[in-house]
C-alpha positions, 0 to 999 in steps of 0.5 A, a space after each residue: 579774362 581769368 582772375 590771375 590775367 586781370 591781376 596781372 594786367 593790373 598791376 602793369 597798369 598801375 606800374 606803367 608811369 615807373 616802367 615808362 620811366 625806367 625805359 626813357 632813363 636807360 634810353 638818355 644814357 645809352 652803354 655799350 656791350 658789357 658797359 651798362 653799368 647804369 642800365 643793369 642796376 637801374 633794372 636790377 634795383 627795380 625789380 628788386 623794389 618790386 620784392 623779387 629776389 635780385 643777384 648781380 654779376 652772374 656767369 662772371 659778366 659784371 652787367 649779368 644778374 637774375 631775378 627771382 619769386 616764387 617757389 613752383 616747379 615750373 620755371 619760366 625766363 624772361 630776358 631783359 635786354 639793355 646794351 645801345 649801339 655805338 652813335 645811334 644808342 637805342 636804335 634796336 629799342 632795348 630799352 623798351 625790352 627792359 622795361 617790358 621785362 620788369 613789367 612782366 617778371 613784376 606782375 607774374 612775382 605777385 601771382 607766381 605761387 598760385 601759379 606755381 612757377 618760378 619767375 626769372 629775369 635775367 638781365 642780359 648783357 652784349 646782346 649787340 656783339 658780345 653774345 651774353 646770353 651765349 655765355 650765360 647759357 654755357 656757364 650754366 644761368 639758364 639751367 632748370 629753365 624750362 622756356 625763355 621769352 622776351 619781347 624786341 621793338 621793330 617797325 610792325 608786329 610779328 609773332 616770330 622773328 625770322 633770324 640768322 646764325 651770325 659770326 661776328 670777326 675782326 680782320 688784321 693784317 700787320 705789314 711795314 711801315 716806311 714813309 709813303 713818299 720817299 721811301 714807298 718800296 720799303 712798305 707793305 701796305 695793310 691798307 691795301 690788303 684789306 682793300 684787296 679783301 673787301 673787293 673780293 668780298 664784294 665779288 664773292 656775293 653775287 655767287 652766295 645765297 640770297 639769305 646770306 649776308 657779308 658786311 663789314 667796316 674798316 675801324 683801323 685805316 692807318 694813321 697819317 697818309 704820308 706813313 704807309 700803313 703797318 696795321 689795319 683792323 676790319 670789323 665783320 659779321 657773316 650770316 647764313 640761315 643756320 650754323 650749318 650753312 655758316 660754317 660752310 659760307 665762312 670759310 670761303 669769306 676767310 679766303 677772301 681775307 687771306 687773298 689780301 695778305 697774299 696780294 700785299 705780303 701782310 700778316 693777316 689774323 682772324 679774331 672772333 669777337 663773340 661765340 657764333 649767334 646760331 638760328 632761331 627756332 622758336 616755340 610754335 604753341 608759346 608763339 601762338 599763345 603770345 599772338 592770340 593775348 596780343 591781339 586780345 589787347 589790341 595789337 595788330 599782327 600783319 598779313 606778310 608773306 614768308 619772302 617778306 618774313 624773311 627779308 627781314 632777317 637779323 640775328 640775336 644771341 636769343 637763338 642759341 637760348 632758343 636751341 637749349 629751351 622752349 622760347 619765343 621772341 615775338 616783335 613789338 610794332 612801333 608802325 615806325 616805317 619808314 624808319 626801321 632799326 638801326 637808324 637814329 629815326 628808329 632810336 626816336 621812335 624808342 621814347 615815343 607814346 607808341 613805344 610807351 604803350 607798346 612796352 606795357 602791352 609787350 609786358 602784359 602779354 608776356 604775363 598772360 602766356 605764361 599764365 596760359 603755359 602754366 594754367 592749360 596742362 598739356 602746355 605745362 606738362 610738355 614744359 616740364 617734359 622739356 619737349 618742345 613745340 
């Protein structure tokens, strides 16, 4: 181990009680996309205690900031990550990412000017619908960067994330209210349309790929059951492998929607709630460098096969970041199974002494592959090169 990895694997050990914490008080008080009020300046204030340089509200997102030290012309991101989701809070673990976050961008902040990087951490909101880092990517944050990486909770470990592009929509169909008993023939019934929608939906799946995926919830039914119902909302996500493959998967999904208004006589209006979350493609030297000092600190990469890998898809606004810039997004194992993300077994295993250790050692690998990709020259000069791997 060189002098510089000691330093800062030391610095995250001697920081581990704060960084512990930071991810338990952010996972008591989970906030939803672009609500994280409390998570992004608890981050923010401690990477701002740490002697990083900190600017809140950046690419006019209130829960955006980075963080910055050091002055070298190889500049490096990594990506804190803090939104909950509705009911279940930290079912995905952001607040371990958080912390990992701070952990690394404080380590590698002691040591950036030996190194000669600037180190950056952005605090990344609406990871879970929104596309934060999409909008910070498109208003310039993520400008002079030259690789991104950040490190996400799951059940077992993996060097790379198999993921999806992702459109995220909400359907409405406006029809006529009228009182459903004495006067049903005066209303056009929106429930029904969006009923209409979801069964053709459903008979749509078995003639799409087998990676593409069509889910959805009802948010707005109706309101009383003796009215009939003027206006109901569908909450929709539609993924395929990559964009390419989604823009063409959309709008044979979009037809299914515009068969319930046709059924029912309702308007119908398509919102999208997010920008498109493309596929991911990770860095392949980054994400070798990344496996190689985790498994040096004892975490165990399974053996999964590529239908394994890839049965395990989601999606993450990561990817389009992925797309402009060198960037890895390995997965941190909780050995959580069979609880998985998403679900409130997960959100417990989010505050345990797995989760605990596995932000500190997600930290510290983050830390030594930037101080490989900017110690090992063919790395650093392909970096700055801009080329990818």
């Amino acid at each position: 181990m060189t002098a510089v990895k000691e330093a800062a694997r030391t610095h995250i050990d001697a920081n581990r009680d704060r960084l512990v914490k930071l991810s338990h008080r952010i996972h008591a008080k989970p906030e939803l996309a672009f609500e994280e009020e409390r998570a992004a300046a608890w981050v923010a204030g401690a990477l701002d205690t740490g002697g990083m340089s900190v600017v809140t509200g950046i690419s006019d997102l209130p829960t955006a900031f980075v963080a910055t030290a050091g002055s070298g012309p190889l500049h490096i991101a990594i990506c804190a990550e803090y939104d909950a989701l509705p009911d279940i809070g930290h079912a995905c673990g952001h607040n371990v990412i958080a912390a990992a976050a701070v952990g690394a961008g404080l380590a590698l902040a002691q040591v950036a000017d030996d190194l000669g990087i600037t180190v950056h951490v952005f605090g990344t909101p609406a990871e879970e619908g929104g596309g934060g880092k999409i909008l910070m990517l498109q208003r310039g944050a993520f400008e002079g960067i030259h690789a991104a990486m950040m490190v996400h909770p799951y059940p077992t470990e993996l060097p790379v994330m198999s993921c999806l592009a992702v459109s995220h929509i909400d359907v409405h169909y406006r029809g006529r209210s009228a009182h459903a008993s004495s006067y049903p023939e005066r209303g056009v019934n929106a429930a029904d349309a969006i009923t209409v929608a979801q069964v053709a939906v459903g008979l749509l799946r078995q003639h799409i790929a087998g990676s593409d995926r069509i889910h959805g919830i009802v948010i707005k039914g109706g309101d009383a059951p003796n009215i009939v119902p003027a206006h109901t909302i569908g909450k929709w996500y539609i993924r395929a492998r990559t964009m390419e493959e989604l823009a063409s998967l959309e709008p044979r999904v979009h037809r299914c929607f515009e068969a319930g208004a046709v059924a029912t006589g309702c308007g119908m209006e398509i919102v999208s709630r997010s920008p498109i979350y493309s596929e991911m493609r990770a860095d392949t030297e980054l994400s070798v460098l990344y496996q190689a000092n985790a498994e040096a600190l004892g975490r165990v990469f399974p053996n999964l096969s590529h239908e394994e890998r890839e049965r395990a898809s989601a999606s993450t606004d990561m990817a389009n970041v992925s797309l402009a810039i060198p960037t890895i997004h390995p997965m941190l194992g909780l050995d959580s199974l069979p609880a998985v993300n998403h679900q409130p077994e997960f959100a417990a295993y989010c505050v345990r002494p797995v989760a605990d250790q596995a932000l500190v050692d997600g930290a510290t690998a983050m830390a030594w592959t930037v101080i490989d990709a900017a110690t090992k020259s063919a790395v650093r000069e392909r970096l700055l090169a801009g080329r990818r791997s």
